[in-house]
VMD Tcl script that builds the backbone (N, CA, C; Angstrom):
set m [mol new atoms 474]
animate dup $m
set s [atomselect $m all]
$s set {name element resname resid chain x y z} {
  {N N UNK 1 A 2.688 -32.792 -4.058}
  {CA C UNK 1 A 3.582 -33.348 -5.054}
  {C C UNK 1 A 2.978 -33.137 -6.443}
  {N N UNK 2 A 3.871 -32.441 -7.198}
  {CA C UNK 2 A 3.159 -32.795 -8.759}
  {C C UNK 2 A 2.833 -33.819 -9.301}
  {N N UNK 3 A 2.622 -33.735 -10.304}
  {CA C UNK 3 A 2.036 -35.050 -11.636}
  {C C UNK 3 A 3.718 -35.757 -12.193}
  {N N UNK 4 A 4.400 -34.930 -12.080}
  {CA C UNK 4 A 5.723 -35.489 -12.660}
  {C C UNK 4 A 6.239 -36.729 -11.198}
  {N N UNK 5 A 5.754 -36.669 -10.171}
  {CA C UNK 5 A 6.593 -37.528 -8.956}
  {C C UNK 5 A 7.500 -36.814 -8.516}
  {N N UNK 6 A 8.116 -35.444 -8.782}
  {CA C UNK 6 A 8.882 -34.758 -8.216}
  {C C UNK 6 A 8.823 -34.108 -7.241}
  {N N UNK 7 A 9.557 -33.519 -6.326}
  {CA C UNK 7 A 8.551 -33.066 -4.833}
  {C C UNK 7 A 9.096 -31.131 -5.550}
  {N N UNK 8 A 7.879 -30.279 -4.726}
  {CA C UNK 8 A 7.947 -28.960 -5.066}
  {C C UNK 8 A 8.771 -28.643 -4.257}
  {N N UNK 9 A 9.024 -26.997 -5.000}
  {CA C UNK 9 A 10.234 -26.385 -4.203}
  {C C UNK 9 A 9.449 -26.651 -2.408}
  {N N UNK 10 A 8.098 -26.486 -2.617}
  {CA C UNK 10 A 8.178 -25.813 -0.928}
  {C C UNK 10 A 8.110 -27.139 -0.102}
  {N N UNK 11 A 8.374 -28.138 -0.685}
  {CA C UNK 11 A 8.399 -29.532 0.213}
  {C C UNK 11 A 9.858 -29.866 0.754}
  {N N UNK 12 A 10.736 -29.111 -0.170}
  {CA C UNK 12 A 12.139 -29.386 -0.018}
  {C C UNK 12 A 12.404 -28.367 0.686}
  {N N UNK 13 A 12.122 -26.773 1.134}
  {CA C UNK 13 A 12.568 -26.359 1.657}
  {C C UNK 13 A 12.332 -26.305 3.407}
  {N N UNK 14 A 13.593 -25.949 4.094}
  {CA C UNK 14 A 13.014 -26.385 5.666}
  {C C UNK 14 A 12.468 -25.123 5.614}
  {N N UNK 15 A 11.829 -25.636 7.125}
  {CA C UNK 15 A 10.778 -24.764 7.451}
  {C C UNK 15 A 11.071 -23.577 8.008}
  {N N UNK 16 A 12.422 -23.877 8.706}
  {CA C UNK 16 A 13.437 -22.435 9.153}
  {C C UNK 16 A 13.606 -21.073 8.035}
  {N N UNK 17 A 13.381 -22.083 7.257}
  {CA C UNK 17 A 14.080 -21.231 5.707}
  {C C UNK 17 A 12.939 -19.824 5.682}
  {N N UNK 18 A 11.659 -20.418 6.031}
  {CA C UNK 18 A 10.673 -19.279 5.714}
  {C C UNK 18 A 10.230 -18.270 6.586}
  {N N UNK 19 A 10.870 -18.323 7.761}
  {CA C UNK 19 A 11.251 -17.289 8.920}
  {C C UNK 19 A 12.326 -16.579 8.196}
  {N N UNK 20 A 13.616 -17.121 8.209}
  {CA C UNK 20 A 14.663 -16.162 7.652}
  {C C UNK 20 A 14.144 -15.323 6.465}
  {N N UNK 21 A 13.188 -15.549 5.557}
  {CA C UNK 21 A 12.969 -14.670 4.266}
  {C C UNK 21 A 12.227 -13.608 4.928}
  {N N UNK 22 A 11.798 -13.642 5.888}
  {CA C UNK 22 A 11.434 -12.277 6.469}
  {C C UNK 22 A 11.870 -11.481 6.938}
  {N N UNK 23 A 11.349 -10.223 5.900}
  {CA C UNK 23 A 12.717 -9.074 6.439}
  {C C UNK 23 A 11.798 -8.056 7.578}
  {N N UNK 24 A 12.734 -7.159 7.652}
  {CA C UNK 24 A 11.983 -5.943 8.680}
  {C C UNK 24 A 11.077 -5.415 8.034}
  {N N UNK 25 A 11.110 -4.838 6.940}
  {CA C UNK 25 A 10.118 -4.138 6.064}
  {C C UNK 25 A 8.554 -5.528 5.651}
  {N N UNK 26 A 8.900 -6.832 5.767}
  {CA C UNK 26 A 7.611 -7.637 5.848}
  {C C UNK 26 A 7.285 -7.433 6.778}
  {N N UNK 27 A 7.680 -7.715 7.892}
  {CA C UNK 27 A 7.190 -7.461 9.397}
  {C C UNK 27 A 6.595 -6.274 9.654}
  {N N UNK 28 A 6.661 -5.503 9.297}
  {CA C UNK 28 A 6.378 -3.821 9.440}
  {C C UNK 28 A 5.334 -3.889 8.881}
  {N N UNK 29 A 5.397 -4.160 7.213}
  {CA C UNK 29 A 3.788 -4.259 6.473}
  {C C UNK 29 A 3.114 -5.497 7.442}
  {N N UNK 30 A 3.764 -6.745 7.603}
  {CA C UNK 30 A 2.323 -7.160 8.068}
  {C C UNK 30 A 1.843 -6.753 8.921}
  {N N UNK 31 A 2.498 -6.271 10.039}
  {CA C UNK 31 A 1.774 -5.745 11.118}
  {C C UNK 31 A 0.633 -4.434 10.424}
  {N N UNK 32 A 1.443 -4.018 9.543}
  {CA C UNK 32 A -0.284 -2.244 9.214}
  {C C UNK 32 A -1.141 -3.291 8.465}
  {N N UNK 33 A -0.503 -4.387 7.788}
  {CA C UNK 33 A -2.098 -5.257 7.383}
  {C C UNK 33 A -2.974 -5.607 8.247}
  {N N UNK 34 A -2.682 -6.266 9.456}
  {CA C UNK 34 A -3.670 -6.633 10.256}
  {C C UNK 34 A -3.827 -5.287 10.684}
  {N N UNK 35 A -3.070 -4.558 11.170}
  {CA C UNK 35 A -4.135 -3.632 11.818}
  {C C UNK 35 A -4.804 -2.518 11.108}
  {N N UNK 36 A -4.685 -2.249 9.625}
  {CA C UNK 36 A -5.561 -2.288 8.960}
  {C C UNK 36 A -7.439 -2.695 8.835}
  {N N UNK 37 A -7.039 -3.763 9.231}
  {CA C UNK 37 A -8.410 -4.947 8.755}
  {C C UNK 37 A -9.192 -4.636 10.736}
  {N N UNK 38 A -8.563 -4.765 11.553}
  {CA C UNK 38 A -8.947 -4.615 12.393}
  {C C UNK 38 A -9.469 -3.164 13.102}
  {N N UNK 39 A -8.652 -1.867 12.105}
  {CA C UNK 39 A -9.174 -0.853 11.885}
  {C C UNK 39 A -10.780 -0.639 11.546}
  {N N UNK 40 A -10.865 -1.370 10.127}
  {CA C UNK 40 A -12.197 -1.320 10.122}
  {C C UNK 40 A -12.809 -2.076 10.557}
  {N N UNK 41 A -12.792 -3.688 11.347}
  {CA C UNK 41 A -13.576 -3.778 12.166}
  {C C UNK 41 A -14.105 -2.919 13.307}
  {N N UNK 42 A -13.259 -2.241 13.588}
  {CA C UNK 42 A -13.546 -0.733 14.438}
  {C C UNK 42 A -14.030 0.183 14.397}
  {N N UNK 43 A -14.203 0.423 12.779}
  {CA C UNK 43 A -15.018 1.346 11.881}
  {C C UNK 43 A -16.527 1.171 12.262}
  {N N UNK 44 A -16.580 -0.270 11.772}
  {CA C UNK 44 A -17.817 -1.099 11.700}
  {C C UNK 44 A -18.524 -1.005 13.225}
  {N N UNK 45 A -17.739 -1.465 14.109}
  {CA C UNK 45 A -18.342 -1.518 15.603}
  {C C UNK 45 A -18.978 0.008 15.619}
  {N N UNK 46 A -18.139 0.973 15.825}
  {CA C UNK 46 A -18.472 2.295 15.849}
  {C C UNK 46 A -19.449 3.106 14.987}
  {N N UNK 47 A -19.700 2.733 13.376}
  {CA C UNK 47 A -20.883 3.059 13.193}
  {C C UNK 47 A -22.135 2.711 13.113}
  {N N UNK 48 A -22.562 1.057 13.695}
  {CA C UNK 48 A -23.503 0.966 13.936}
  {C C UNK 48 A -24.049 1.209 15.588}
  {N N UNK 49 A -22.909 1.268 16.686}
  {CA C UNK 49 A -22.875 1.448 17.912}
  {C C UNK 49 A -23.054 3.273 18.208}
  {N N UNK 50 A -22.134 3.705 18.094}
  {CA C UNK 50 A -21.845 4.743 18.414}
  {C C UNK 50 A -22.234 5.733 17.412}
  {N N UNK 51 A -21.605 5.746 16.060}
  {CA C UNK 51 A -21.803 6.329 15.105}
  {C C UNK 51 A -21.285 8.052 14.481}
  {N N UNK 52 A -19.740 7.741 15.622}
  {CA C UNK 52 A -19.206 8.456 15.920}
  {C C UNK 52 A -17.840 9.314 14.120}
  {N N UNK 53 A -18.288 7.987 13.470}
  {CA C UNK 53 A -17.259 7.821 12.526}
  {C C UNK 53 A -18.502 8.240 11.135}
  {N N UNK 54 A -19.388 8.509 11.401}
  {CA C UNK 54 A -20.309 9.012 10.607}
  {C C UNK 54 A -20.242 10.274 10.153}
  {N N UNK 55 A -19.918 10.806 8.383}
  {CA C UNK 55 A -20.399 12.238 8.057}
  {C C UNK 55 A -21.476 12.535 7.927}
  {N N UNK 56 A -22.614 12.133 8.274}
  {CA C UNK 56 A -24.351 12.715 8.321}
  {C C UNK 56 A -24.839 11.941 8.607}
  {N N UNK 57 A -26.372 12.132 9.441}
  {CA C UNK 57 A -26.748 11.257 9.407}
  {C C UNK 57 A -28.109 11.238 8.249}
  {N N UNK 58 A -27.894 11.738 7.010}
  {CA C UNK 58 A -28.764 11.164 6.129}
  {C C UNK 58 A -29.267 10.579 5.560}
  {N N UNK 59 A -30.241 9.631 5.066}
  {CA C UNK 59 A -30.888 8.723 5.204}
  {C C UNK 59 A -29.481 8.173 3.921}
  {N N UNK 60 A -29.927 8.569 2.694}
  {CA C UNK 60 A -29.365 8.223 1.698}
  {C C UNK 60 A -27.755 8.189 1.960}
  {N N UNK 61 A -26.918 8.774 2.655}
  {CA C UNK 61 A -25.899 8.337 2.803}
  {C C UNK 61 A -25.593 7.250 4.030}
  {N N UNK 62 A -26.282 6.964 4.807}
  {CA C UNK 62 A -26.319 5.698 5.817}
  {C C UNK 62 A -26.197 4.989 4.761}
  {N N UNK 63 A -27.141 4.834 4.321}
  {CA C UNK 63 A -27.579 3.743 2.926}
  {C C UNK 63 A -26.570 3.247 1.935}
  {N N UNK 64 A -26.254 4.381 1.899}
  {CA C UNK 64 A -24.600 3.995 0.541}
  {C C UNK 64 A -23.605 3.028 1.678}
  {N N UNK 65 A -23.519 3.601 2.904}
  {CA C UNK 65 A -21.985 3.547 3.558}
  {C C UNK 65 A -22.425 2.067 4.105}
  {N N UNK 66 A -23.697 1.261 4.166}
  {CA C UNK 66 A -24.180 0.142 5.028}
  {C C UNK 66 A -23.692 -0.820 3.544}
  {N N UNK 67 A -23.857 -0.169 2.719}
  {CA C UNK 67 A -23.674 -1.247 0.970}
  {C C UNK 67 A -21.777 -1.853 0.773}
  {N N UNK 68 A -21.310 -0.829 1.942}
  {CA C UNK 68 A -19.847 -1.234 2.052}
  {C C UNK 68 A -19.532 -2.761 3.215}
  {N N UNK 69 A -20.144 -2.855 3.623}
  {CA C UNK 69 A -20.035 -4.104 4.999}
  {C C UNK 69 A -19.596 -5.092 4.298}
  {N N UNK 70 A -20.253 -5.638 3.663}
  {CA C UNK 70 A -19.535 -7.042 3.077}
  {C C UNK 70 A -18.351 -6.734 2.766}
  {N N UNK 71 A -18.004 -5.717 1.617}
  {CA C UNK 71 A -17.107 -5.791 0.736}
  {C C UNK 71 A -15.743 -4.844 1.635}
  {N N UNK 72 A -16.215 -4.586 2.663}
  {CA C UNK 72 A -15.371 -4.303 3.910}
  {C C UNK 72 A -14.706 -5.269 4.492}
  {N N UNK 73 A -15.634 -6.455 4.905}
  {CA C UNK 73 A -15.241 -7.417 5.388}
  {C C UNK 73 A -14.310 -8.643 4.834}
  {N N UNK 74 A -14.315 -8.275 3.305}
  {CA C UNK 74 A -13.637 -9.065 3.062}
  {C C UNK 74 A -11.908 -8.403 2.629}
  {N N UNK 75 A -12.446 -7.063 2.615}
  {CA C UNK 75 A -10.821 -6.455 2.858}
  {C C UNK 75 A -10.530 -6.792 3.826}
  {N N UNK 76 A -11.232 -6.470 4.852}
  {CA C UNK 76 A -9.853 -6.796 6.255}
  {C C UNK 76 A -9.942 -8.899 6.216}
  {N N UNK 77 A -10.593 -9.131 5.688}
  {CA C UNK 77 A -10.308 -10.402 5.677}
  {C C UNK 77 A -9.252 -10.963 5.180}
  {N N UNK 78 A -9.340 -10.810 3.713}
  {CA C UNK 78 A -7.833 -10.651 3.052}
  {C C UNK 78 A -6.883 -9.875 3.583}
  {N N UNK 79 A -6.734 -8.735 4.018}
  {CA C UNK 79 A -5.695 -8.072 4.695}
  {C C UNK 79 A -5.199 -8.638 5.841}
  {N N UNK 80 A -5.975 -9.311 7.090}
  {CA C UNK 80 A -5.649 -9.963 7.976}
  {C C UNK 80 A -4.773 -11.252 7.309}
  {N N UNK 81 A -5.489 -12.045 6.461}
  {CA C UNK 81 A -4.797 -13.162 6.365}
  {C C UNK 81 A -3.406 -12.983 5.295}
  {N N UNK 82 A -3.341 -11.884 4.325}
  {CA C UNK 82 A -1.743 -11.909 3.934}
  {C C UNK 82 A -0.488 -11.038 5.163}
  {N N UNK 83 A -1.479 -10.479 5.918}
  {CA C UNK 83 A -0.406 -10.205 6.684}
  {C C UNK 83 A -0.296 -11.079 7.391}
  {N N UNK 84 A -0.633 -12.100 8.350}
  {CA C UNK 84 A 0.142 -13.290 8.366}
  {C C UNK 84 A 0.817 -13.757 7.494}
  {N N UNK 85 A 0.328 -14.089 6.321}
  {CA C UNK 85 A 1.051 -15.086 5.719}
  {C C UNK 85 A 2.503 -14.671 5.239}
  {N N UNK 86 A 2.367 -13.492 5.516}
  {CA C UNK 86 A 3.696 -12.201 4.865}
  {C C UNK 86 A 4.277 -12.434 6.023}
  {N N UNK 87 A 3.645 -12.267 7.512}
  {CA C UNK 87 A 4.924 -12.377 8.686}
  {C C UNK 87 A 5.307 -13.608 8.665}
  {N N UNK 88 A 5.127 -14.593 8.130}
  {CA C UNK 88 A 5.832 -16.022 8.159}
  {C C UNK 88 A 6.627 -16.218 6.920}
  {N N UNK 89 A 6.745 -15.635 6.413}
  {CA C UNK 89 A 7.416 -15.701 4.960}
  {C C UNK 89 A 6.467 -16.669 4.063}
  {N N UNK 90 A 5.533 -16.527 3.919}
  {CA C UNK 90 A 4.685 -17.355 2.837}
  {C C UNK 90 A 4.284 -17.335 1.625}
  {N N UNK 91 A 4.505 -17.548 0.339}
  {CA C UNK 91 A 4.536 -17.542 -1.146}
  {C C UNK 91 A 2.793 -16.460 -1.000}
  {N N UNK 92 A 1.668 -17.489 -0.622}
  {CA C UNK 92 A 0.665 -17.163 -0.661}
  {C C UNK 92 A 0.049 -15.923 -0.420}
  {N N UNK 93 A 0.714 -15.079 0.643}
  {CA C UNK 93 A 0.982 -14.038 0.935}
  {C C UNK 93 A 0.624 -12.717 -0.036}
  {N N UNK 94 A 1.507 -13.075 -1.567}
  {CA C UNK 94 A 1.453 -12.546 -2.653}
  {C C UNK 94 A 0.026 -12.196 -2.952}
  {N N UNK 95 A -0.754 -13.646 -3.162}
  {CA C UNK 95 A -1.831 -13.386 -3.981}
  {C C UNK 95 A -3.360 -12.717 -3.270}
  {N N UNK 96 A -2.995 -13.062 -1.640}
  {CA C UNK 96 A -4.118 -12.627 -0.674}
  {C C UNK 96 A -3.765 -11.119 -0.168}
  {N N UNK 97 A -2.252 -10.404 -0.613}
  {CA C UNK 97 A -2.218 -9.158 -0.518}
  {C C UNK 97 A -2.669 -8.216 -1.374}
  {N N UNK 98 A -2.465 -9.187 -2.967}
  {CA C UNK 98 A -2.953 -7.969 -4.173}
  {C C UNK 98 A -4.304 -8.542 -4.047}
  {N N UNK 99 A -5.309 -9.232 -3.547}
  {CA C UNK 99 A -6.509 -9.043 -3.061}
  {C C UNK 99 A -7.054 -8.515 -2.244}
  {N N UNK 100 A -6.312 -7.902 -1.475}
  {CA C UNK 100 A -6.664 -6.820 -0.457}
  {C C UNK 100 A -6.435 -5.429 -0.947}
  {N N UNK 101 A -5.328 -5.468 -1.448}
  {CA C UNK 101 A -4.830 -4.338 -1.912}
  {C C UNK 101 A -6.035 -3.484 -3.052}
  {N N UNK 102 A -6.144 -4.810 -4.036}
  {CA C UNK 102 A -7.701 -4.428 -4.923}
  {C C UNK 102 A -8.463 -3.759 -4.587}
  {N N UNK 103 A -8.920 -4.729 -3.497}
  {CA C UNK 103 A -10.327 -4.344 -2.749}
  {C C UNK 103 A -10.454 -3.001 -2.076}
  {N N UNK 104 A -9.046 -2.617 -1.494}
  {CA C UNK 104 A -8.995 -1.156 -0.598}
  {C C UNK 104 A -8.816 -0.247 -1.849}
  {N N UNK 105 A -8.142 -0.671 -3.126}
  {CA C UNK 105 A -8.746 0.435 -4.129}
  {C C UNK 105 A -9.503 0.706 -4.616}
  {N N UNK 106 A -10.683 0.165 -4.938}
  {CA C UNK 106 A -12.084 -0.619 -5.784}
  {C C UNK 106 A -12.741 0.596 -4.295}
  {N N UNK 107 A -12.517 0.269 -2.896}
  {CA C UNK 107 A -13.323 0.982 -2.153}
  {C C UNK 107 A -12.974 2.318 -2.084}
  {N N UNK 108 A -11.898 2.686 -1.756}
  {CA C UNK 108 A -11.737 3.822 -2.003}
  {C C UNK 108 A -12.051 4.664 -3.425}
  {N N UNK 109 A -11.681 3.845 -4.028}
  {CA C UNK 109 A -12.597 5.198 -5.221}
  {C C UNK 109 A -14.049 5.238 -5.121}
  {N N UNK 110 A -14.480 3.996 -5.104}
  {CA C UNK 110 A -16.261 4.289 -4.644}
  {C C UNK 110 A -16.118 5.394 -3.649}
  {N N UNK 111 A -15.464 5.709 -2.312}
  {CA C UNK 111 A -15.910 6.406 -1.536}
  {C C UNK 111 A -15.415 7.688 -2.284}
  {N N UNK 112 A -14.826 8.071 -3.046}
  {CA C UNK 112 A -14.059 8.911 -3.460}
  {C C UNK 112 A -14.808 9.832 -4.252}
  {N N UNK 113 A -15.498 8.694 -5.533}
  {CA C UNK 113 A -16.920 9.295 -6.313}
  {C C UNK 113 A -17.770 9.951 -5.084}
  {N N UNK 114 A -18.394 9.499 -4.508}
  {CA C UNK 114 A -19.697 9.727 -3.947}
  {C C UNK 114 A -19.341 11.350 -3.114}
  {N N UNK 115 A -18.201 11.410 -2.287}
  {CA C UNK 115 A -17.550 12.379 -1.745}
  {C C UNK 115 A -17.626 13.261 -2.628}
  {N N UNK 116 A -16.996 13.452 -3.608}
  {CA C UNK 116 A -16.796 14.604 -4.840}
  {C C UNK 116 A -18.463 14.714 -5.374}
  {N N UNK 117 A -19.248 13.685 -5.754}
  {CA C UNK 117 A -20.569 13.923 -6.140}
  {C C UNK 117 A -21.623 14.837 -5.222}
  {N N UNK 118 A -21.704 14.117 -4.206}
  {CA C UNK 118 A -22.262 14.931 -2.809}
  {C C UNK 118 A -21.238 16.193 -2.327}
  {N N UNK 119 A -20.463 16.799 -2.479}
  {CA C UNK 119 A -20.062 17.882 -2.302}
  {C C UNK 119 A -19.525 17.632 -0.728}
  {N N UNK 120 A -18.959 16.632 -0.400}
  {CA C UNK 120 A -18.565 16.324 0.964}
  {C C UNK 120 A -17.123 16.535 1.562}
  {N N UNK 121 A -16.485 16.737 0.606}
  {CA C UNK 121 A -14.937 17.725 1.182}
  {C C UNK 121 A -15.210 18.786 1.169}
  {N N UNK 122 A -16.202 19.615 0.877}
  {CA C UNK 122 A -16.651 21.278 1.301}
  {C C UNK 122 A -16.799 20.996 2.872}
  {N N UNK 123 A -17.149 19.785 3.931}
  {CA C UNK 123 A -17.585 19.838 5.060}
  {C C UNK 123 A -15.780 19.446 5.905}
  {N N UNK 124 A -15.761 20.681 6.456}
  {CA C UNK 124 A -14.514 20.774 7.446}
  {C C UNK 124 A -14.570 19.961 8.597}
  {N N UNK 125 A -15.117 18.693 8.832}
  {CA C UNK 125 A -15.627 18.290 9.833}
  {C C UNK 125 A -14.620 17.305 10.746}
  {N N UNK 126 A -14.273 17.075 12.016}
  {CA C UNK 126 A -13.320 15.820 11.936}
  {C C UNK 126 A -14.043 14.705 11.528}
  {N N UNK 127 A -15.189 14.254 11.262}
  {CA C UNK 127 A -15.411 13.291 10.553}
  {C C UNK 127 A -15.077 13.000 9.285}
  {N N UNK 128 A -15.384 14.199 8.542}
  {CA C UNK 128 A -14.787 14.355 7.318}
  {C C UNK 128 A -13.296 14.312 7.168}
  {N N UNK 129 A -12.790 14.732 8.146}
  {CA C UNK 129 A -10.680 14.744 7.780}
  {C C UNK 129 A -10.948 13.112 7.930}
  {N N UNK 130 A -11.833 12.849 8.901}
  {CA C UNK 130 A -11.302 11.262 8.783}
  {C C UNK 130 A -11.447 10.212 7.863}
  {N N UNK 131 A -12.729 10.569 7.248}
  {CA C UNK 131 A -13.192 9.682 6.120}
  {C C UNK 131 A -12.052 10.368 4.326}
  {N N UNK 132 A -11.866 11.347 4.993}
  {CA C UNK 132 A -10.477 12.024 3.693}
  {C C UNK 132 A -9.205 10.967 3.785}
  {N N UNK 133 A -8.935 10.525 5.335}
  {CA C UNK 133 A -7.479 9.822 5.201}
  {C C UNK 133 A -7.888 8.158 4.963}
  {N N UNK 134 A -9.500 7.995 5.438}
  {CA C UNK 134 A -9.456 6.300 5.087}
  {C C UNK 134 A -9.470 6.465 3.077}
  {N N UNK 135 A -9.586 7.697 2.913}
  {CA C UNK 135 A -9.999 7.210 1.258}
  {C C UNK 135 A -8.273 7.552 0.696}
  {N N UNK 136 A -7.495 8.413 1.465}
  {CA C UNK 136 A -6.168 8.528 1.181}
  {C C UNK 136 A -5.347 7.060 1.109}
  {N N UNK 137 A -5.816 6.535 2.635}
  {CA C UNK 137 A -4.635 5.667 3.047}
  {C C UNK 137 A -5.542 4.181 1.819}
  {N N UNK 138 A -6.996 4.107 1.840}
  {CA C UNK 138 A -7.437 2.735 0.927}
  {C C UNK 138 A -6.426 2.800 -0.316}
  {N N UNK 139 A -6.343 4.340 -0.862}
  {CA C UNK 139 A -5.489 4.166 -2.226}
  {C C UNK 139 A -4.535 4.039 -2.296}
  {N N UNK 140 A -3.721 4.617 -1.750}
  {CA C UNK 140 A -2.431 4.380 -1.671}
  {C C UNK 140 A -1.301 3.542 -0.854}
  {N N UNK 141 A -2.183 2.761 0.509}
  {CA C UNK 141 A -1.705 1.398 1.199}
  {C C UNK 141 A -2.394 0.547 -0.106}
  {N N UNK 142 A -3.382 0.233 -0.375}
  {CA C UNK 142 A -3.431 -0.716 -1.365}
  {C C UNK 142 A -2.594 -0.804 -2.459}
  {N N UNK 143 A -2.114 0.037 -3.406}
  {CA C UNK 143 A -1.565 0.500 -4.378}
  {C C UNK 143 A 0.226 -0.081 -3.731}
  {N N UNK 144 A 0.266 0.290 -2.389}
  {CA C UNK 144 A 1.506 -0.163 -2.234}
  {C C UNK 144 A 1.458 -1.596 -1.875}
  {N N UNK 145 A 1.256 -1.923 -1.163}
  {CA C UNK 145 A 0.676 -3.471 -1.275}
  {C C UNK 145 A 0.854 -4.221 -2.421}
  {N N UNK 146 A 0.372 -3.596 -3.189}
  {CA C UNK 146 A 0.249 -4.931 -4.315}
  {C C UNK 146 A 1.745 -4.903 -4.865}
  {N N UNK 147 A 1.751 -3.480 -5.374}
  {CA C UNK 147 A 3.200 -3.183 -6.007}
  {C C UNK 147 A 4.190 -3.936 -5.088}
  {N N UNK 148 A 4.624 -3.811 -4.019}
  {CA C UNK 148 A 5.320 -4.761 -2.757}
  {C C UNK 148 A 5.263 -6.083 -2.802}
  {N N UNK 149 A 4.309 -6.334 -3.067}
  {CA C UNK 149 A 4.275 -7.665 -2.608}
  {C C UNK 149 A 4.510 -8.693 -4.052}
  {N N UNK 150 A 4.211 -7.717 -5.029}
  {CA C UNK 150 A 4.680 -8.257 -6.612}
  {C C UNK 150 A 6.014 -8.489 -6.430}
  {N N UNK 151 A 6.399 -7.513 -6.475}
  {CA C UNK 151 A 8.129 -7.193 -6.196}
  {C C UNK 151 A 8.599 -8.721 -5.355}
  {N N UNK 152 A 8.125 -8.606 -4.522}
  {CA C UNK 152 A 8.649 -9.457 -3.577}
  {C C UNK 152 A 8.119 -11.218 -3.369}
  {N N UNK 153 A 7.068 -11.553 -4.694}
  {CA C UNK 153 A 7.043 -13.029 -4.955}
  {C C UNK 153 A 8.063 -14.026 -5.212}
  {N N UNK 154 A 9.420 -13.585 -5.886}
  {CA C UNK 154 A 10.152 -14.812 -6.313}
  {C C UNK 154 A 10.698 -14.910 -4.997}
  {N N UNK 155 A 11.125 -13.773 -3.820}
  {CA C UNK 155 A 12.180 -14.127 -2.948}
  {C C UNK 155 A 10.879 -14.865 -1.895}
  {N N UNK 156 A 9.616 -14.776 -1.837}
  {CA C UNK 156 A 8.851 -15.159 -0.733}
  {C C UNK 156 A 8.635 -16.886 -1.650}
  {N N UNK 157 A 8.728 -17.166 -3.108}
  {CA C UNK 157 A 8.805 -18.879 -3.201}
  {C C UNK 157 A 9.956 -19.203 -3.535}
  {N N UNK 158 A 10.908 -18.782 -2.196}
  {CA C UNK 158 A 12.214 -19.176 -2.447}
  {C C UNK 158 A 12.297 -21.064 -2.806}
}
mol reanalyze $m
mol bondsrecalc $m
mol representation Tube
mol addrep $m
């Protein structure tokens, strides 16, 4: 409740109401959000396990790609939790998507520099096509994300 004694929009609205604001196209994004975030938990399992998702194993680039974990984790963190909050129709949704969305751009260009610096799209490798589409899809799923989910704040605090 505010300071005025008035109750907020989202106290007055039923709770049905915030299922119906979900359209097909939320449902669709939230689902690539979580599985997004759970992507790179998969990332993560696999290159300290397997290490299958690795372009070298050089000392100095282990090193760069281990400096991403946290700030990994809290993308798919944020990404997990606005895509819920997006499949339920939730206001909040908004602000924990363009925080994900950030974060997968902020990473992708880091990976983006270092790639172009180290001369690492010269290597035809499938590791390399793969680490080409996580730095494709960080920029441009994030980039859409945010833009989306801007767009779509007044109808999600209906």
């Amino acid at each position: 409740m505010p300071f005025s004694g008035g109750p907020t929009r989202a106290a007055v609205r039923p709770i049905g109401l915030l299922e119906m604001m979900v359209t097909r196209a939320d449902r669709l994004h939230s689902r690539l959000m979580q599985l997004g975030a759970w992507a790179i938990v998969a990332y993560w399992v696999d290159f300290f396990t397997g290490g299958h998702v690795r372009t070298s194993d050089d000392e100095d680039y282990i090193a760069f790609e281990r400096t991403f974990l946290l700030a990994d984790g809290y993308l798919a963190g944020t990404a997990l939790l606005a895509g819920r909050l997006l499949g339920r129709g939730r206001p909040e949704a908004v602000g924990a998507g363009i925080a994900a969305g950030s974060a997968a751009i902020f990473l992708g260009l880091m990976d983006l520099k270092y790639n172009i610096q180290h001369g690492k799209f010269a290597d035809n490798s499938p590791e390399m096509k793969a680490e080409t589409g996580i730095i494709v899809t960080s920029l441009t799923f994030g980039l859409f994300t945010m833009l989306r989910l801007w767009k779509a704040r007044d109808r999600l605090s209906v």
